[in-house]
C-alpha positions as CSV (number, residue, x, y, z in Angstrom):
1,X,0.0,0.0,0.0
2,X,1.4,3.8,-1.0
3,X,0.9,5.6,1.9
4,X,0.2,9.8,1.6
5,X,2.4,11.1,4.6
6,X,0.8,13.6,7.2
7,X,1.6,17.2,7.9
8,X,3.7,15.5,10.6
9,X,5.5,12.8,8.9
10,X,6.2,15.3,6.2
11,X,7.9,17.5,8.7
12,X,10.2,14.8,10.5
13,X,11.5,13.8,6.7
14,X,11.9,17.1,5.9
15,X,14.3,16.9,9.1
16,X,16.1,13.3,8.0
17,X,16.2,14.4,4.5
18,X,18.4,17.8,5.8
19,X,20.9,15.7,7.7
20,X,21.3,13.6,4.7
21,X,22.0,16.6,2.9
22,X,24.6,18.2,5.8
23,X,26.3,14.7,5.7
24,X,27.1,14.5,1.9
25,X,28.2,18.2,2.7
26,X,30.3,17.1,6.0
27,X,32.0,14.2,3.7
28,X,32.6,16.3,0.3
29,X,36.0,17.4,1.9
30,X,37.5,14.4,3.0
31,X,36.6,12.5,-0.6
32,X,40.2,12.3,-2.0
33,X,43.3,10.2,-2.7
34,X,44.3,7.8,0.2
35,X,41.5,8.2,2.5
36,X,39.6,4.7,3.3
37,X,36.1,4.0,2.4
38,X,36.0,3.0,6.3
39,X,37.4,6.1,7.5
40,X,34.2,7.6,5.5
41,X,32.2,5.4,6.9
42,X,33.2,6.1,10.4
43,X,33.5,10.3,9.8
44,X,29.4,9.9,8.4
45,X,28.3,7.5,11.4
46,X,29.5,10.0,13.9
47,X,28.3,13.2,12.2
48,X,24.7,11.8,11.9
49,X,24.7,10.3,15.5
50,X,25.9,13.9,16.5
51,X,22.6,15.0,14.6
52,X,20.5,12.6,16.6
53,X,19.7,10.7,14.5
54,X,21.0,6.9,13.4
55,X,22.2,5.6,10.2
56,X,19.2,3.4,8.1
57,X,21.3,1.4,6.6
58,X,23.2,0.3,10.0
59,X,21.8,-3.2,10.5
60,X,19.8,-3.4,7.9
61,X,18.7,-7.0,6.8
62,X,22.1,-7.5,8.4
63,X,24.6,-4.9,6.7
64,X,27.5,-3.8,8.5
65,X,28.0,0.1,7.8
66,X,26.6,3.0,7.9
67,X,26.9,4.4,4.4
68,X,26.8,2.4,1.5
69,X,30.2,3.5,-1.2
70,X,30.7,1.9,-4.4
71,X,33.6,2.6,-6.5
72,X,33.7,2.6,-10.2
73,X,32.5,-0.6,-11.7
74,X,30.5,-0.8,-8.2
75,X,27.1,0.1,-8.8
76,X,25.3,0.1,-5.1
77,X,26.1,-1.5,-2.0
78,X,29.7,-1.4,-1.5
79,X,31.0,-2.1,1.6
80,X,33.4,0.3,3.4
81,X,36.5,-1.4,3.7
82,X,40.3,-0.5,4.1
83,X,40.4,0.4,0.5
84,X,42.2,3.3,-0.2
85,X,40.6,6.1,-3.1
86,X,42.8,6.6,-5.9
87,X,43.6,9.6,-7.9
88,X,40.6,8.9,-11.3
89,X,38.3,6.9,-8.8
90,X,34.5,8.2,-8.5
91,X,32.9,7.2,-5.3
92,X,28.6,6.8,-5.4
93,X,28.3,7.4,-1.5
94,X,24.5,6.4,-0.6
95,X,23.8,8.0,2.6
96,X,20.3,7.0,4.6
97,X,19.4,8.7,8.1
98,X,16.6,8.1,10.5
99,X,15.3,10.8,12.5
100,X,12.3,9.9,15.0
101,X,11.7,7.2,13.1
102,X,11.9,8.5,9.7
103,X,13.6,8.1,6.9
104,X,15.9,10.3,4.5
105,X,17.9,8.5,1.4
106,X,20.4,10.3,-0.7
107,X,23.4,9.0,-3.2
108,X,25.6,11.1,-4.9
109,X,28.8,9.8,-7.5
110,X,31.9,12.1,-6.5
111,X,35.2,12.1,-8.7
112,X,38.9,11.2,-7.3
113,X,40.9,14.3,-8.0
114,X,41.0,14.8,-11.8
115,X,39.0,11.8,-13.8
116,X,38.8,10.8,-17.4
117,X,36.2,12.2,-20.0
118,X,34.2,9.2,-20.1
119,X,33.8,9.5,-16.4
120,X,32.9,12.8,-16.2
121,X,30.4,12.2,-19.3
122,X,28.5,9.5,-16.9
123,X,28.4,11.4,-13.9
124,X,27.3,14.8,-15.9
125,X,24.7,12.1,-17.8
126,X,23.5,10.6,-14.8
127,X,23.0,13.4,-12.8
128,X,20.7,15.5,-15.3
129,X,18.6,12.1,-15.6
130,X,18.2,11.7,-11.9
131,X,16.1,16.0,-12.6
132,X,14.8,14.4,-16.0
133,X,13.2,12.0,-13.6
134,X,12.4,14.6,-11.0
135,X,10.5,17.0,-13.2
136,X,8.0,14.0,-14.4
137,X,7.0,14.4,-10.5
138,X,3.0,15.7,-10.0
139,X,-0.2,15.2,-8.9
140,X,-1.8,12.9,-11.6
141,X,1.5,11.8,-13.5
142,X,2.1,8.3,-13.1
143,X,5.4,6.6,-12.0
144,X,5.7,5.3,-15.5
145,X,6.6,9.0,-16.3
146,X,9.3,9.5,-14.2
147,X,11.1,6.3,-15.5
148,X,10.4,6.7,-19.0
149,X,11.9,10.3,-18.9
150,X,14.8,8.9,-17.6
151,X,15.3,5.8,-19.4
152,X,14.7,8.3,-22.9
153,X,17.5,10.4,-21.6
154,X,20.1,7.3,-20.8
155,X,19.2,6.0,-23.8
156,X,20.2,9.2,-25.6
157,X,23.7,8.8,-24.3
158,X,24.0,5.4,-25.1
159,X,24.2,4.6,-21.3
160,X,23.1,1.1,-19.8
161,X,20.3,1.1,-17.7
162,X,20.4,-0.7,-14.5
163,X,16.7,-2.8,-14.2
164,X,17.1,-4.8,-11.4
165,X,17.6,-2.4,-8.7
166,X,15.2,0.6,-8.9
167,X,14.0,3.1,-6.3
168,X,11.1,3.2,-3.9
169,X,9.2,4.7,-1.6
170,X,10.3,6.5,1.8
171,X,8.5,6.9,4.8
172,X,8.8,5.5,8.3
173,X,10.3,2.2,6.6
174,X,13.5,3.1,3.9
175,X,11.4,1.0,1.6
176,X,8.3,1.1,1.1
177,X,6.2,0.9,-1.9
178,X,5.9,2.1,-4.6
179,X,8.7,0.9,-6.9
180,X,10.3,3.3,-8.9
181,X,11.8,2.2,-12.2
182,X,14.8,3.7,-14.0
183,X,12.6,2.4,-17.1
184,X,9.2,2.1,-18.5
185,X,6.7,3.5,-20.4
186,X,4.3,6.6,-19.6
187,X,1.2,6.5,-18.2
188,X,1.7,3.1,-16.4
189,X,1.9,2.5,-13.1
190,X,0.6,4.3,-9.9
191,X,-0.9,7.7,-9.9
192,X,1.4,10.4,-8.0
193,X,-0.8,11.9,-5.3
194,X,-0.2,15.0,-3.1
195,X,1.7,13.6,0.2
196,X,3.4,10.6,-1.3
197,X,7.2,10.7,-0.9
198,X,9.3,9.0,-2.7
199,X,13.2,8.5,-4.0
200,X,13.9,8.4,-7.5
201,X,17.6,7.1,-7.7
202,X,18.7,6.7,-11.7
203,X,21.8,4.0,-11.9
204,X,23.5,4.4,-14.9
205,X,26.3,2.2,-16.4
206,X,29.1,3.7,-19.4
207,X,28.9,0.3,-20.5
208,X,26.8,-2.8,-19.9
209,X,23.2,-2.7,-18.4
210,X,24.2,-6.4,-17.2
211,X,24.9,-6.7,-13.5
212,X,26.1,-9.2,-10.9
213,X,26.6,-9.3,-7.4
214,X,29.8,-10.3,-5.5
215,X,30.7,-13.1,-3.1
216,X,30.3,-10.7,-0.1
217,X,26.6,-10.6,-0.7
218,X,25.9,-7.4,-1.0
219,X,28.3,-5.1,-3.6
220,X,26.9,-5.0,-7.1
221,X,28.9,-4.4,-10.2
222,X,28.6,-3.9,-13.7
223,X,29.2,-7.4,-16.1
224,X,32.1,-5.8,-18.1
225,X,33.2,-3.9,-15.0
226,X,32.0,-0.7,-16.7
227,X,32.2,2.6,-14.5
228,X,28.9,3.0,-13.1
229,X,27.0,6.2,-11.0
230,X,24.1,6.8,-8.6
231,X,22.1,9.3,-8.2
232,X,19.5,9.8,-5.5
233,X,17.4,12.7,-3.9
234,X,13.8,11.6,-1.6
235,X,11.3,13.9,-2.9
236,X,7.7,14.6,-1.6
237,X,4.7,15.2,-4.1
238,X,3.3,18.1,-3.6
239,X,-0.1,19.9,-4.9
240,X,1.6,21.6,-8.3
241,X,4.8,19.0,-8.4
242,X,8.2,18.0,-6.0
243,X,10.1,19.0,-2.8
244,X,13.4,17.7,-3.1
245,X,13.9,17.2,0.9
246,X,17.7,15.5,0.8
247,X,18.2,19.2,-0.8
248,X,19.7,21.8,0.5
């Protein structure tokens, strides 16, 4: 069931979704050569505790981190080890927060120092799909809108299209329905009501669509070990369109 949030619930994920935002702001700095995915890990866990609030993703059907960082052919669920960043790396950092029992969800792909062209394409591709996604987002528009709009623009930059993993709903569970493609075709699926909220999370590949998961159970990468990016803001639906609320 898609549930329409209250005045309330609206207001204490307009609260999660700003300490999402602060923490990609908090971590921005330290994303460079020779730092550990760990040490991130570690620098976001305390700044959101310090928020009062707890990291989502802590625990969550068992995983063992608070952020979720994925490098290169990564696509989503990478978990922070003692790897170091590398000078041409880019880094998808997925940061989720609860805050009185409410949930924010935000990813962002961030270059290593200087990168290649081809990297810079996917991120400046993926980025403008994730708001080519966003701006399908009123009352009366259908989810198949939002992932057509994005799977027209991927498509238009020959990227691959991830269709196994897909974004969701937020509320006071980090998922929650409905699913939200990053393909499709408009006018299908549910109608887009006033109140819903929602997180609309394109994950684009330079290469292959094709994806597998690793031994560890949790880190998915592209099949031709493609670079891959991710990028994710929780929006509300409100009476003339969108409130991004992992926004500034």
């Amino acid at each position: 069931m898609i549930k329409i949030k209250s005045q309330r619930e609206i207001d204490l994920m307009r609260q999660a979704g700003h300490i999402v935002y602060l923490t990609h702001q908090y971590l921005k700095p330290y994303i460079k050569e020779g730092i550990t995915t760990k040490q991130l890990d570690k620098l976001a866990e305390d700044f959101i505790r310090s928020k009062n609030a707890i990291p989502s993703c802590k625990g969550y059907e068992g995983y063992p981190a608070t952020l979720c960082v994925s490098i290169n052919e990564e696509v989503v669920h990478g978990i922070p080890s003692n790897r170091k960043l590398k000078k041409g790396d880019i880094v998808s950092i997925d940061v989720c927060v609860c805050y009185k029992g409410y949930h924010g969800d935000s990813a962002w792909t961030y270059p290593v120092g200087e990168i290649s062209n081809s990297k810079k394409e996917l991120l400046l591709y993926t980025e403008q799909a994730l708001y080519e996604g966003l701006n399908q987002i009123k009352p009366g528009n259908r989810i198949g809108d939002i992932s057509n709009a994005i799977e027209l623009y991927a498509n238009s930059h020959n990227l691959g299209v991830v269709k196994e993993l897909v974004g969701h709903g937020v509320g006071s569970s980090l998922h929650e329905e409905p699913d939200v493609p990053n393909y499709g075709k408009k006018s299908t699926g549910p109608i887009l009501k006033e109140g819903m909220v929602i997180a609309v999370e394109p994950m684009l590949n330079y290469g292959t669509a094709d994806i597998y998961m690793l031994e560890d159970g949790w880190t998915i990468v592209t099949d031709d070990d493609s670079p891959s990016a991710h990028f994710e803001h929780t929006v509300l639906v409100t009476k003339d369109g969108y409130e991004i609320l992992t926004g500034e």
